[in-house]
N, C-alpha and C positions, 0 to 999 in steps of 0.2 A: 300139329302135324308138321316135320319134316320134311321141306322139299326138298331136294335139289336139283339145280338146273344149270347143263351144260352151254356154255354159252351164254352166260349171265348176266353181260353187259350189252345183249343185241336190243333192237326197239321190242320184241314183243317179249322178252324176257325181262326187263326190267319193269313194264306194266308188270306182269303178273307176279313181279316180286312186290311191286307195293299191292295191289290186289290182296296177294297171302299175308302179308305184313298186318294190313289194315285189318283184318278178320281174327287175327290173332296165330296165323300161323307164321313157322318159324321156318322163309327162306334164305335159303343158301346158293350162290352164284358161282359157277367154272368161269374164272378168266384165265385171259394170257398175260398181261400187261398190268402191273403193281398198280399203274397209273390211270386204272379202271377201280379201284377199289370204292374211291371216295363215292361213287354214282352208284353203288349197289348199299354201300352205308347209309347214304340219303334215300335209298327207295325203303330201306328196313332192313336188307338183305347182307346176308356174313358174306366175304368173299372169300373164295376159297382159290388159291393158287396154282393152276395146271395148267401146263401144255398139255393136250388133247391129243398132237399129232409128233407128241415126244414123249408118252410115258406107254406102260402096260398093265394091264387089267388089276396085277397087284395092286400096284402104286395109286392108280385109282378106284380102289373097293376100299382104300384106307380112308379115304374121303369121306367114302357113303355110310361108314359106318353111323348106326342112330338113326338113317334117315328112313322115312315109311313112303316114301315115292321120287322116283327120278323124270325129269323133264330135258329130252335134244329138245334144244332151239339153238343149236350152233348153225355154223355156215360157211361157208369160205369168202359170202359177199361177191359182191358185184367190183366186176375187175379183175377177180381172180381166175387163172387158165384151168383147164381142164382136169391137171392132177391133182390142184387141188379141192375139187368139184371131189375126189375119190379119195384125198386122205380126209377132209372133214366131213362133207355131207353124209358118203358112207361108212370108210371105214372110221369113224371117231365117234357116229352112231354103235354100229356091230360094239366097240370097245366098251363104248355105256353099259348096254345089253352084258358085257362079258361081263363085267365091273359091279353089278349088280347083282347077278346069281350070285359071283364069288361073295356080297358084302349081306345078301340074305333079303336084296330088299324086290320085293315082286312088282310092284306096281309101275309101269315105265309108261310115257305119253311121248310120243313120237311126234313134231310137227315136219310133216313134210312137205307133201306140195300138189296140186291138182295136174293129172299127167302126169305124177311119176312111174317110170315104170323100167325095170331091166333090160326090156329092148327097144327102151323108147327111141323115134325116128321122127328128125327135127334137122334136118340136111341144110337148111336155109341161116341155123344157128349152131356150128359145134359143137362151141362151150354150155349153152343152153342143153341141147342133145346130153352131153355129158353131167348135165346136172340132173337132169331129170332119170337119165337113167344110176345114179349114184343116190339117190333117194328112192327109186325104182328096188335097187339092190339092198339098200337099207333097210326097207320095206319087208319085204321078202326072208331076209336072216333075223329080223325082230320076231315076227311070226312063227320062225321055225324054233323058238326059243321059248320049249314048254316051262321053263322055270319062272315066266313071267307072267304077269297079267296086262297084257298090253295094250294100247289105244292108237292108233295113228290116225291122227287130223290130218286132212290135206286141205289145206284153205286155198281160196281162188284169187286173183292176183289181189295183193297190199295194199291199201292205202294207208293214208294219214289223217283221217280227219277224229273225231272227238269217238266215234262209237257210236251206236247208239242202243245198243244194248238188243237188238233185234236180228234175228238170224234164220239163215235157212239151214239146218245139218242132215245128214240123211247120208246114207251107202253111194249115191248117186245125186248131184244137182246141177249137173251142167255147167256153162261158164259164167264168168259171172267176177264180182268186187264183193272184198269182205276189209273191214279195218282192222288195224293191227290189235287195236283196244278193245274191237270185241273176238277178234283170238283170242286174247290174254284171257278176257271173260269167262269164253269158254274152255281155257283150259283149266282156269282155276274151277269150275265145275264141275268137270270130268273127275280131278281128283277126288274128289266126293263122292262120284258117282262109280261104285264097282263094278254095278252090271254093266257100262259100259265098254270092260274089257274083254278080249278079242274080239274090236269092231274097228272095222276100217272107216272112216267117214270123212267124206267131204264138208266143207262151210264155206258158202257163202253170206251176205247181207240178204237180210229179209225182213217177214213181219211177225217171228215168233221169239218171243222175249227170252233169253240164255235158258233158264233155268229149267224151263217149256220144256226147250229143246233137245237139252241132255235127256232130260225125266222120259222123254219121250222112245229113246235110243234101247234097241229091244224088245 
């Protein structure tokens, strides 16, 4: 299987490149910077060369050709101001989405974020406001895109530590800590799993082992 994944050198994309790697799938990474490559070659993963917030759906549907699913794990990161909260988080999402009809591949996995939403209201944080509502929107135009078979995870805040393979997922889980490594986990599960598609889902950390958790969705 075919990934590709936008955003290829962030921490929960680079797990899930050695993840697909180690099982015998064949990923593939969007970077920006040549000088990202060697870290997506060391996880297993082809790099594949785009600016995300300088090309158009042609240019990248050349990409996707071959591939049998696509993965956003882009981001604009921490530090960056509010517009670009809106060329990456959303519209370089939307582009994926567009980029994909055009190259025939269905299968798209959305990682967003708990609290996203179009009119999200966060007065205390601007840029935060604007990120969530920019994955809010992202959100929103993935869905409205019958050509896809879509998935959007929204994990509850990041951490770092090892995983441990145990999770809560569900349409609804409240607030809560989930690690980067059992994201990757369960994204790499998801791909596998088709009933999964058009299902919106939260993840947190919990006590039910990945695979559980997908099988369960539905």
């Amino acid at each position: 299987m075919r990934t590709v994944i936008a955003g290829g050198h962030g921490q929960i994309a680079l797990r899930l490149e050695r993840l697909l790697a180690a099982r015998g799938d064949e990923p593939a990474g969007i970077i920006r910077r040549p000088e990202q490559a060697q870290d997506l070659l060391d996880a297993g993963a082809q790099p594949l060369l785009l600016d995300l917030e300088a090309t158009d759906p042609d240019t990248l549907a050349e990409l996707l050709e071959g591939a049998d699913a696509v993965v956003f794990a882009a981001g604009a990161g921490p530090g960056s101001g509010a517009d670009r909260k809106t060329s990456v988080d959303r519209d370089a999402a939307v582009l994926l989405a567009d980029a994909a009809e055009l190259a025939g591949v269905r299968r798209y996995l959305m990682v967003s974020s708990m609290g996203a939403h179009a009119t999200a209201d966060y007065p205390a944080d601007p840029v935060f406001e604007a990120y969530l509502r920019a994955k809010g929107a992202a959100d929103d135009a993935i869905r409205a895109q019958g050509a896809l078979d879509w998935t959007i995870l929204r994990p509850g805040r990041l951490t770092d530590g090892p995983g441990t393979g145990l999770v809560r997922l569900a349409p609804s889980t409240g607030r809560g800590d989930v690690d980067r490594a059992d994201v990757a986990a369960v994204l790499a599960e998801l791909l596998r799993a088709p009933a999964t598609a058009g299902h919106t889902l939260e993840l947190l950390a919990g006590d039910t082992p990945v695979a559980e958790a997908v099988a369960a969705v539905g």
